[in-house]
BATOR-906526 format. One record per residue (C-alpha): residue number from 0; x, y, z. Coordinates in Angstrom, 3 decimals. Layout:
<rs>
{r NUM, {X, Y, Z}};
...
</rs>
This chain:
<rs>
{r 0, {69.498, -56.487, 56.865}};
{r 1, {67.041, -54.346, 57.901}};
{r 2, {67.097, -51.430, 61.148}};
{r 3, {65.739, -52.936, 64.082}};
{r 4, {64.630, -50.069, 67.060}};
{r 5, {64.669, -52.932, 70.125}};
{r 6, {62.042, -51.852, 72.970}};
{r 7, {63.573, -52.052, 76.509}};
{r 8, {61.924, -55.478, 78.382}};
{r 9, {58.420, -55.267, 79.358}};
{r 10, {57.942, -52.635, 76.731}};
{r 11, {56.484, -54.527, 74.052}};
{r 12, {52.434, -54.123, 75.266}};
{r 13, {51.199, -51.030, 73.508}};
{r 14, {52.600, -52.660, 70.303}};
{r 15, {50.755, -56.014, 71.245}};
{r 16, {47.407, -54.370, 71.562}};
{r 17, {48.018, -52.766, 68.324}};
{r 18, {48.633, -49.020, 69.248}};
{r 19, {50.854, -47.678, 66.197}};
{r 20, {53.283, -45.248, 68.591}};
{r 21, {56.598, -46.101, 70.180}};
{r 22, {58.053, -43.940, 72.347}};
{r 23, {61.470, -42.741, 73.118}};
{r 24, {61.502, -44.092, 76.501}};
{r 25, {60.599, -47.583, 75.425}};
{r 26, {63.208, -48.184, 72.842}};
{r 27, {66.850, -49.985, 74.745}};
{r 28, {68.836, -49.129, 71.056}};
{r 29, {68.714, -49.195, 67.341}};
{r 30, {70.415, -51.577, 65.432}};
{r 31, {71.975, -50.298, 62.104}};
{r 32, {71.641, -46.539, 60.573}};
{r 33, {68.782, -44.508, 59.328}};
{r 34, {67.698, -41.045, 57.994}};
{r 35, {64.401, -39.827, 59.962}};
{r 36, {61.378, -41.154, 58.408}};
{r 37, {63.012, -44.295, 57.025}};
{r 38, {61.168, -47.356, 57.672}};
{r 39, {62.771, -49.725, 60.327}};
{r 40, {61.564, -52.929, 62.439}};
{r 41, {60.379, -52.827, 65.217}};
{r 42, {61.121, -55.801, 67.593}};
{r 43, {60.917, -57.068, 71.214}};
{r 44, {63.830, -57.390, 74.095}};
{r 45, {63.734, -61.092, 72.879}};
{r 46, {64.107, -59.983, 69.018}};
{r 47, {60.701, -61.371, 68.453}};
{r 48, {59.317, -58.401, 65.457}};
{r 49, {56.218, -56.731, 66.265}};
{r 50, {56.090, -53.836, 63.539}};
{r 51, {56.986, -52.156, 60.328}};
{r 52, {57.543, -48.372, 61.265}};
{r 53, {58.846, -45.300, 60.214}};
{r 54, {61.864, -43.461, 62.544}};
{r 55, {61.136, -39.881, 64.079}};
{r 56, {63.901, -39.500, 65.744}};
{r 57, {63.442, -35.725, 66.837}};
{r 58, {60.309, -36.886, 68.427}};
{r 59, {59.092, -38.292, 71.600}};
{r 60, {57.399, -40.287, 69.588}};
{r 61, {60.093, -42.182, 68.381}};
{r 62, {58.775, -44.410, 65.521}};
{r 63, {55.079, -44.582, 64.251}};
{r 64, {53.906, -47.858, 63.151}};
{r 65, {52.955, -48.820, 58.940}};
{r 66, {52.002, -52.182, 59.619}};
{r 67, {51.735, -55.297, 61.941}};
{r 68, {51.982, -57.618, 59.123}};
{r 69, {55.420, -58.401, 58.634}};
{r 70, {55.072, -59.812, 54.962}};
{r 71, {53.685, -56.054, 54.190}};
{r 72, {56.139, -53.772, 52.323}};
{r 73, {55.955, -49.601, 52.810}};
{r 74, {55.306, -49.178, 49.148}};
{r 75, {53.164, -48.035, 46.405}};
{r 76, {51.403, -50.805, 46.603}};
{r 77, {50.729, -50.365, 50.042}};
{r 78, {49.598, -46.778, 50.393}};
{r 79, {47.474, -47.696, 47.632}};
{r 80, {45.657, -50.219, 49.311}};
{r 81, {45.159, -47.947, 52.463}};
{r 82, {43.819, -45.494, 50.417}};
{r 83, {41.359, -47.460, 48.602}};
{r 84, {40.652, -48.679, 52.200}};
{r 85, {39.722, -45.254, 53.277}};
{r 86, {37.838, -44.471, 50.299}};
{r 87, {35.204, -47.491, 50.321}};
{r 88, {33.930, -46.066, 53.470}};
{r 89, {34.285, -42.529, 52.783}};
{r 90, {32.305, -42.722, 49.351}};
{r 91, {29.644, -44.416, 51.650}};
{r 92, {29.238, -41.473, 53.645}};
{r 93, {29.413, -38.977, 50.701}};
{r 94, {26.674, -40.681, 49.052}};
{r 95, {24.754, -41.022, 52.491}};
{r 96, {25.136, -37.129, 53.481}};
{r 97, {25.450, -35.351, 49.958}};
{r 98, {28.799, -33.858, 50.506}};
{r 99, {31.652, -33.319, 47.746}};
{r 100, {33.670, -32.702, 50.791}};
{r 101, {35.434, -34.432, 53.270}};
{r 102, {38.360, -36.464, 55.070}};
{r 103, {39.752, -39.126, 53.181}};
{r 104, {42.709, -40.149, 55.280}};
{r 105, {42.561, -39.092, 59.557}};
{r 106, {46.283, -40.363, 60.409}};
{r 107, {46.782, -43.372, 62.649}};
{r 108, {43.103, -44.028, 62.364}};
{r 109, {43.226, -44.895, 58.679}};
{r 110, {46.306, -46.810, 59.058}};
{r 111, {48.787, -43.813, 57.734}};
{r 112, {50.329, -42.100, 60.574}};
{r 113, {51.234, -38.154, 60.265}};
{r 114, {49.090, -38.394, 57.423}};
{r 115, {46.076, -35.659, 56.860}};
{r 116, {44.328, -35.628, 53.433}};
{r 117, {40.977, -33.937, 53.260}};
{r 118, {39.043, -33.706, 49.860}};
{r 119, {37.126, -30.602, 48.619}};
{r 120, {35.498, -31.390, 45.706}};
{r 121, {38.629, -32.115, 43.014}};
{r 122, {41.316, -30.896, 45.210}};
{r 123, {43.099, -33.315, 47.698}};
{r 124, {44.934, -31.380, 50.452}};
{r 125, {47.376, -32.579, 52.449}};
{r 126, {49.346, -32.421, 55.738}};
{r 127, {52.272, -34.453, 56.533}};
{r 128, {52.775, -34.326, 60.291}};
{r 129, {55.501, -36.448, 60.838}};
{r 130, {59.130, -37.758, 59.466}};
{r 131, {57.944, -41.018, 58.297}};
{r 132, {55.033, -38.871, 56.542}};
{r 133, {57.096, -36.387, 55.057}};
{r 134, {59.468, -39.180, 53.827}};
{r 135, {57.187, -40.862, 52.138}};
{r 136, {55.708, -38.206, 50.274}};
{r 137, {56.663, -38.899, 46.798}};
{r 138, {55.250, -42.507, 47.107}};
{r 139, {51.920, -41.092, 48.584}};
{r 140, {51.860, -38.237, 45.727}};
{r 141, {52.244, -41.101, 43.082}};
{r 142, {49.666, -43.194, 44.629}};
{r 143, {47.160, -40.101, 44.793}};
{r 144, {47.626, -39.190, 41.261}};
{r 145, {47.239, -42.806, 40.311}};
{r 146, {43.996, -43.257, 42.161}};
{r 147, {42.765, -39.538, 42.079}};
{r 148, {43.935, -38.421, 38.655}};
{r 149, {41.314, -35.414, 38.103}};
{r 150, {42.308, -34.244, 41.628}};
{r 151, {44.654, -31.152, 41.733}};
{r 152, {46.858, -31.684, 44.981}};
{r 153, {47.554, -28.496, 47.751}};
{r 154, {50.306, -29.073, 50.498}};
{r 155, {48.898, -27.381, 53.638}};
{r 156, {51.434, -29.113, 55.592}};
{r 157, {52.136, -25.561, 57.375}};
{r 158, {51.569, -26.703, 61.199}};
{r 159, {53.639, -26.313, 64.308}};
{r 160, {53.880, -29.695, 64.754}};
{r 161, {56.209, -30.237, 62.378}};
{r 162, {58.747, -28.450, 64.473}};
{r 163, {58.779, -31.374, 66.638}};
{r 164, {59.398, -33.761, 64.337}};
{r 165, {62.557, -31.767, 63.123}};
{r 166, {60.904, -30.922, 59.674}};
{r 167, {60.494, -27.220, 57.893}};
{r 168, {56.696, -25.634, 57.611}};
{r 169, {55.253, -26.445, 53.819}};
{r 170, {52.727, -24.853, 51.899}};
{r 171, {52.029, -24.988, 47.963}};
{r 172, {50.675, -26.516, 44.970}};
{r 173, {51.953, -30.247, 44.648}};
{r 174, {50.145, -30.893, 41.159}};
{r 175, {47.205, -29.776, 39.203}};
{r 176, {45.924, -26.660, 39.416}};
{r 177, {46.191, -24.052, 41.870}};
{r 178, {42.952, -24.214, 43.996}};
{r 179, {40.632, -20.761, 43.986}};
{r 180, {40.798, -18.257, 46.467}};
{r 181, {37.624, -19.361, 47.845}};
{r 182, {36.191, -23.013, 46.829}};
{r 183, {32.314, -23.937, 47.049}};
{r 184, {31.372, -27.038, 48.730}};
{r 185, {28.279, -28.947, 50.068}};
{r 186, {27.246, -30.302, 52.885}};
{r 187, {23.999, -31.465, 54.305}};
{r 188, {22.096, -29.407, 52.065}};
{r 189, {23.821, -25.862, 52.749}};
{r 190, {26.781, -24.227, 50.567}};
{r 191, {29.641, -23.167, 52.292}};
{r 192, {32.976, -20.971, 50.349}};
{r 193, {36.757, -22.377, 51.813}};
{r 194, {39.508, -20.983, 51.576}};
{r 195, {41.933, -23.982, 51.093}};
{r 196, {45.215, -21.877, 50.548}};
{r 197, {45.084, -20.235, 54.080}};
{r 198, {42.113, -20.919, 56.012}};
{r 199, {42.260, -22.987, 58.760}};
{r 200, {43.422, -26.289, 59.524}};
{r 201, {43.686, -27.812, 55.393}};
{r 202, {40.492, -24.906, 54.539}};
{r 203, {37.368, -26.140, 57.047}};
{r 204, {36.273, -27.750, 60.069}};
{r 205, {35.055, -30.936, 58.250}};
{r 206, {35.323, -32.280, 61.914}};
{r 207, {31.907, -30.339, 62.890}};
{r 208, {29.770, -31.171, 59.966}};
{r 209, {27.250, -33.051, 62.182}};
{r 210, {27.353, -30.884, 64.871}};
{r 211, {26.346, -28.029, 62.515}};
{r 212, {23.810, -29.666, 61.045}};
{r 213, {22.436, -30.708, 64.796}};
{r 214, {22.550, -26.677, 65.570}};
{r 215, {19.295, -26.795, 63.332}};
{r 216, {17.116, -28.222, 65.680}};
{r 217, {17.487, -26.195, 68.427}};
{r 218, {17.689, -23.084, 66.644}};
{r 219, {13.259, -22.752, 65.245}};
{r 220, {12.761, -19.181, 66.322}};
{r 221, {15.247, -18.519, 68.501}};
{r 222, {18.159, -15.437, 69.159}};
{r 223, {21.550, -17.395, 68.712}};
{r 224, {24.915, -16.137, 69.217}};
{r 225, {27.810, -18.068, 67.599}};
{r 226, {30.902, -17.709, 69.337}};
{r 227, {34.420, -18.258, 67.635}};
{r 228, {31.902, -18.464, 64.756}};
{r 229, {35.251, -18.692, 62.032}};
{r 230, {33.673, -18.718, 58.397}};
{r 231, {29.577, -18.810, 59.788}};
{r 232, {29.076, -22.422, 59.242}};
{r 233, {27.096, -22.627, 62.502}};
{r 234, {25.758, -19.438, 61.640}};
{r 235, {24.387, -20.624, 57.896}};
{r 236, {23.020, -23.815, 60.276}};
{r 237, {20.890, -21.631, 62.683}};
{r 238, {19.337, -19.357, 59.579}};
{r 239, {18.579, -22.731, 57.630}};
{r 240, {17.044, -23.942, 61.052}};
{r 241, {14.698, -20.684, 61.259}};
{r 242, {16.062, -19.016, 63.930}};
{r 243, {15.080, -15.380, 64.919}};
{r 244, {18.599, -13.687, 64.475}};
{r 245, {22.091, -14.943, 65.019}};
{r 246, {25.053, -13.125, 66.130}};
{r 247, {28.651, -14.562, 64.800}};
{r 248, {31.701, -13.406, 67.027}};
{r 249, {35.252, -13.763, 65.740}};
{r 250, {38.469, -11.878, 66.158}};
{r 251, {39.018, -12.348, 61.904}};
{r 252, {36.906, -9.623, 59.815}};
{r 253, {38.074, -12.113, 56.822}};
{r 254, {36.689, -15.308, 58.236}};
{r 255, {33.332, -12.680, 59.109}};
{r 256, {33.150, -11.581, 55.645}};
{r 257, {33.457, -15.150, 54.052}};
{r 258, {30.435, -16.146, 56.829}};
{r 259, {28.550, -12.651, 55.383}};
{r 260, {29.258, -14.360, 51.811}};
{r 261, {28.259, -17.398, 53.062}};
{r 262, {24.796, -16.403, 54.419}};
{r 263, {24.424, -14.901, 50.608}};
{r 264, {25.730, -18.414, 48.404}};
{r 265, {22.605, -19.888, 50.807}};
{r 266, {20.576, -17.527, 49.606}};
{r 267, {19.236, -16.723, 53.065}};
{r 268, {18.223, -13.455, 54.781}};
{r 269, {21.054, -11.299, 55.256}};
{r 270, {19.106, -8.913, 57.878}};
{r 271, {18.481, -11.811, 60.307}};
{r 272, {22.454, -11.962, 60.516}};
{r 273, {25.013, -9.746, 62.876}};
{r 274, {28.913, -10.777, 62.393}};
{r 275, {30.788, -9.125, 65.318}};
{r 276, {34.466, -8.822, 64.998}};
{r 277, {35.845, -8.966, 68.668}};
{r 278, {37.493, -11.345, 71.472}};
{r 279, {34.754, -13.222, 73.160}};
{r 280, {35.753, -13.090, 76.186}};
{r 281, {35.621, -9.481, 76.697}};
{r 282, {32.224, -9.380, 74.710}};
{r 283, {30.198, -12.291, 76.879}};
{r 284, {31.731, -9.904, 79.846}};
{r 285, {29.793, -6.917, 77.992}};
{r 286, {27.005, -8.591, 77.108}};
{r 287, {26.528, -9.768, 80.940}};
{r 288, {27.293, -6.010, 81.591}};
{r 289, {24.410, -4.768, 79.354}};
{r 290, {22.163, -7.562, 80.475}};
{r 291, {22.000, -9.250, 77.191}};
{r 292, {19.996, -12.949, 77.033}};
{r 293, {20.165, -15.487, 74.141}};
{r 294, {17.931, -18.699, 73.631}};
{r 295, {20.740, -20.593, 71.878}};
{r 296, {24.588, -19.839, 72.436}};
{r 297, {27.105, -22.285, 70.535}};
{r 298, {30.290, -22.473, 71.822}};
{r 299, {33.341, -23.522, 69.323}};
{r 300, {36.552, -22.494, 70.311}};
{r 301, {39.992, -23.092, 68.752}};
{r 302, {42.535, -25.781, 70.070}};
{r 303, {43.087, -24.501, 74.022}};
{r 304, {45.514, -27.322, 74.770}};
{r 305, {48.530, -28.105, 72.834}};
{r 306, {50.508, -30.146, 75.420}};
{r 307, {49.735, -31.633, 79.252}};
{r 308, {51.335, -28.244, 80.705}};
{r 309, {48.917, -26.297, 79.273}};
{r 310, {45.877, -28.818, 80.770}};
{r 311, {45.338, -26.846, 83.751}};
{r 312, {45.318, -23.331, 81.860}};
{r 313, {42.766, -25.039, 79.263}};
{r 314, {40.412, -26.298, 81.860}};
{r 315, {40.347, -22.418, 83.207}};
{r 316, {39.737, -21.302, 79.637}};
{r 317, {36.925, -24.058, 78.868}};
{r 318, {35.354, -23.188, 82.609}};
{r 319, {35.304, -19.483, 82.183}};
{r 320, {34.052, -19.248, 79.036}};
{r 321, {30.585, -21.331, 79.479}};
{r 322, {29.973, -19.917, 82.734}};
{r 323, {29.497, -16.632, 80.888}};
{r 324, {27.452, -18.391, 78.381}};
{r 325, {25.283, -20.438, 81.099}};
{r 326, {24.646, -17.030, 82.465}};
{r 327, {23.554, -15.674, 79.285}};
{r 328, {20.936, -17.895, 78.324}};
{r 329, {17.289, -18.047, 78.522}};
{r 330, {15.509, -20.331, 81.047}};
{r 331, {14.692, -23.662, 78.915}};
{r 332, {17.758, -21.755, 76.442}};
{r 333, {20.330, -24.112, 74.906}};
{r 334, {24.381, -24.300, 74.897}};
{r 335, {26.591, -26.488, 72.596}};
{r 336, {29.801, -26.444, 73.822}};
{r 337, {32.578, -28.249, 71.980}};
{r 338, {36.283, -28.734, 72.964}};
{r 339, {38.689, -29.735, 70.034}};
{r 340, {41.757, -30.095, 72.508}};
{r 341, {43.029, -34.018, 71.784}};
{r 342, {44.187, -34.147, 75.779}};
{r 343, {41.138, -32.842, 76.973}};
{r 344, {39.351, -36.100, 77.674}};
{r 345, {34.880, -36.339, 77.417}};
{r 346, {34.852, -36.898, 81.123}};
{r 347, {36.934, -33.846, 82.275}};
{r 348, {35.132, -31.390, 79.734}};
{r 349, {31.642, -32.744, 81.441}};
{r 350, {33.224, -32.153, 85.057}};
{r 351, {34.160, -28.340, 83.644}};
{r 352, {30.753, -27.704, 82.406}};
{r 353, {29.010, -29.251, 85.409}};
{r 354, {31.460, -26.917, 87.541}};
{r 355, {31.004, -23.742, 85.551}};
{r 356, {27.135, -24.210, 85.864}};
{r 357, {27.549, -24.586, 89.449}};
{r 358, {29.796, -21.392, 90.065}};
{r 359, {27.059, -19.454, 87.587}};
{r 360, {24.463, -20.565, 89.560}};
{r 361, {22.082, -21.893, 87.247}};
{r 362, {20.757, -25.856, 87.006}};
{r 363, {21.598, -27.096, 83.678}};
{r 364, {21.004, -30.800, 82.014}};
{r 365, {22.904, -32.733, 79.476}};
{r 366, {20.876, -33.235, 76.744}};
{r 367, {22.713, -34.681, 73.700}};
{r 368, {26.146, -35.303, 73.064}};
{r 369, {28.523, -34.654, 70.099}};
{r 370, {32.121, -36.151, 68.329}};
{r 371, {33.872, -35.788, 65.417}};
{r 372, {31.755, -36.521, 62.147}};
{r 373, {32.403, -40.628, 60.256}};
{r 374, {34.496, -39.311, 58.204}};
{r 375, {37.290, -39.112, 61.101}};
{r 376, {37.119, -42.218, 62.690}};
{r 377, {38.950, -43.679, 65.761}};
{r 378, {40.406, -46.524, 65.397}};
{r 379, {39.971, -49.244, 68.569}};
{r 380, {43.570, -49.743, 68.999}};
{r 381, {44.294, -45.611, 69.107}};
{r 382, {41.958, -43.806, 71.593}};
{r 383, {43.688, -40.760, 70.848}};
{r 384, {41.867, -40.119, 67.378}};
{r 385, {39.035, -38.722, 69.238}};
{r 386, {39.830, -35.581, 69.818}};
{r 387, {36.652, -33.832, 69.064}};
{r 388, {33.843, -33.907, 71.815}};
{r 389, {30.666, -31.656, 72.751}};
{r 390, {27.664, -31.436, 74.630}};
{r 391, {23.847, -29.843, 74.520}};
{r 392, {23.282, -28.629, 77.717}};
{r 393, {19.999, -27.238, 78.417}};
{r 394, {18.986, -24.236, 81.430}};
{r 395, {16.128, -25.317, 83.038}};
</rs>
């Protein structure tokens, strides 16, 4: 007999509608044993079942769901189909784009909760998020090597998060070969090095491939400073778009010096580039100071919000920081602003633009809007996967 988690009454709902998290509050007990990440059933106060999921039980997030189809087993067979599933669409937008890069599983959305796996060219890098995840790694791994056999496989699975799911931080080579220190990819036409064994997130922002390639068309011309710039992939955008100059701000002089090398592998001019290594908040200050003006200022800081405590601290962060830039720009000048923070909602990061315009005193329209790229898709049923949201906001 299997391990039943039975939801208190009335907390059956969320399941109903298809969203793949229970939480700790809705479950009344658990019939029977099991080790986290163990697959159990999920059923109602009534006993009727409702899910197949894996047990976290170090999380708030007490079980994640596999399936809603109770004749499905969590199998090889079954993270073999998911991952063909993922594929069919992803190989649509390779072939649509002209990228050897991007995400081939994005968690819940694909079906495979706490499950990451981005491609770069023939390496497959993973992150396992969660218990059930981390259980079912050797199943996954055989599944990958079955379906991706002239992959090499990289564990980046080295994320905080894991902490709350009660599991160690992992990092290495899984199979294959060990990936290069830096790794050339494409993407919309431009060459970019990434540093899969400790850049960020699994090596890239894959998430902002659109949005970079967007930066092009506002950048003919124009003085652009890139702010949190990372490895210059904005930067590379703006030079490929003709600008006049762009600035690239980060606190890493690695991440500058791979966006230096990236400028080069484009084969683009060098002297039309400036990579600043220093806190941007202090340096929009100075550059305010010193009377500084840019036509085009993008705007793509790192995660500001990693829980609801933290909201109201964000929202500060997020406010302060475009005010500077609205005061920066150019009349008819251009800000993309981006906010990568999964609880900061599209509505509220509008309301804290529209507010920081107000308090710089300038009168600023929307004038194009921005998510995560196809390749991380939100599934109906799980709002949550978009976590990635911007906006073109133009200085009249």
């Amino acid at each position: 007999m299997s391990v039943r988690l039975v939801l208190a009454k009335g907390r059956e709902k969320s399941l109903q509608r298809r969203h793949p998290w229970v939480f700790s509050g809705a479950v009344a007990r658990m019939e029977g044993k099991a080790s986290p990440g163990e697959t159990v059933d999920i059923v109602s106060h009534q006993g009727a079942w409702l899910a197949r999921a894996a047990l976290s039980p170090a999380s708030q997030i007490r079980a994640r769901v596999w399936t809603f189809d109770p004749t499905e087993s969590i199998d090889i067979d079954f993270f073999e189909r998911r991952l063909q599933r993922a594929q069919q669409w992803r190989s649509e937008i390779a072939q649509r784009d002209g990228l050897d890069s991007y995400r081939l599983i994005a968690g819940e959305s694909d079906g495979l909760p706490g499950i990451t796996i981005d491609r770069f060219g023939q390496f497959l890098v993973l992150q396992l998020l969660s218990a059930g995840a981390e259980y079912q790694r050797p199943v996954l791994v055989s599944a990958l090597q079955k379906l991706y056999p002239e992959c090499s496989i990289y564990d980046r699975s080295d994320v905080a998060v894991r902490k709350k799911e009660g599991l160690p931080l992992t990092q290495g080579l899984v199979c294959g070969e060990l990936p290069p220190e830096l790794l050339s990819i494409e993407e919309h036409g431009m060459k970019l090095w990434v540093d899969i064994k400790s850049g960020h997130k699994t090596g890239y922002y894959l998430d902002q491939r659109d949005s970079r390639f967007a930066s092009r068309r506002y950048a003919q011309d124009k003085r652009v400073l890139n702010c949190f710039s990372y490895t210059g992939g904005f930067a590379v955008s703006a030079l490929l778009g003709n600008c006049r100059e762009v600035i690239s701000v980060d606190t890493s002089q690695e991440a500058l010096d791979i966006a230096r090398r990236n400028v080069e592998l484009n084969q683009l001019d060098v002297s039309k580039a400036q990579f600043i290594r220093d806190d941007v908040f202090k340096l929009l200050r100075r550059y305010r100071e010193q009377g500084e003006t840019f036509d085009v200022i993008i705007m793509d800081p790192p995660k500001f919000v990693e829980n609801k405590n933290q909201l109201a601290g964000a929202c500060r962060g997020y406010k302060d920081i475009n005010l500077l830039a609205f005061q920066l720009l150019n009349p008819g000048g251009v800000l993309l602003t981006f906010s990568c923070s999964g609880l900061m909602s599209g509505d509220l990061f509008q309301k804290i633009i529209a507010d920081a315009a107000v308090d710089a005193g300038r009168e600023v329209q929307f004038i194009e809007q921005f998510r995560q790229a196809a390749d991380h898709p939100v599934n109906v049923a799980y709002p949550e996967g978009l976590y990635l949201k911007g906006f073109a906001c133009r200085l009249i």
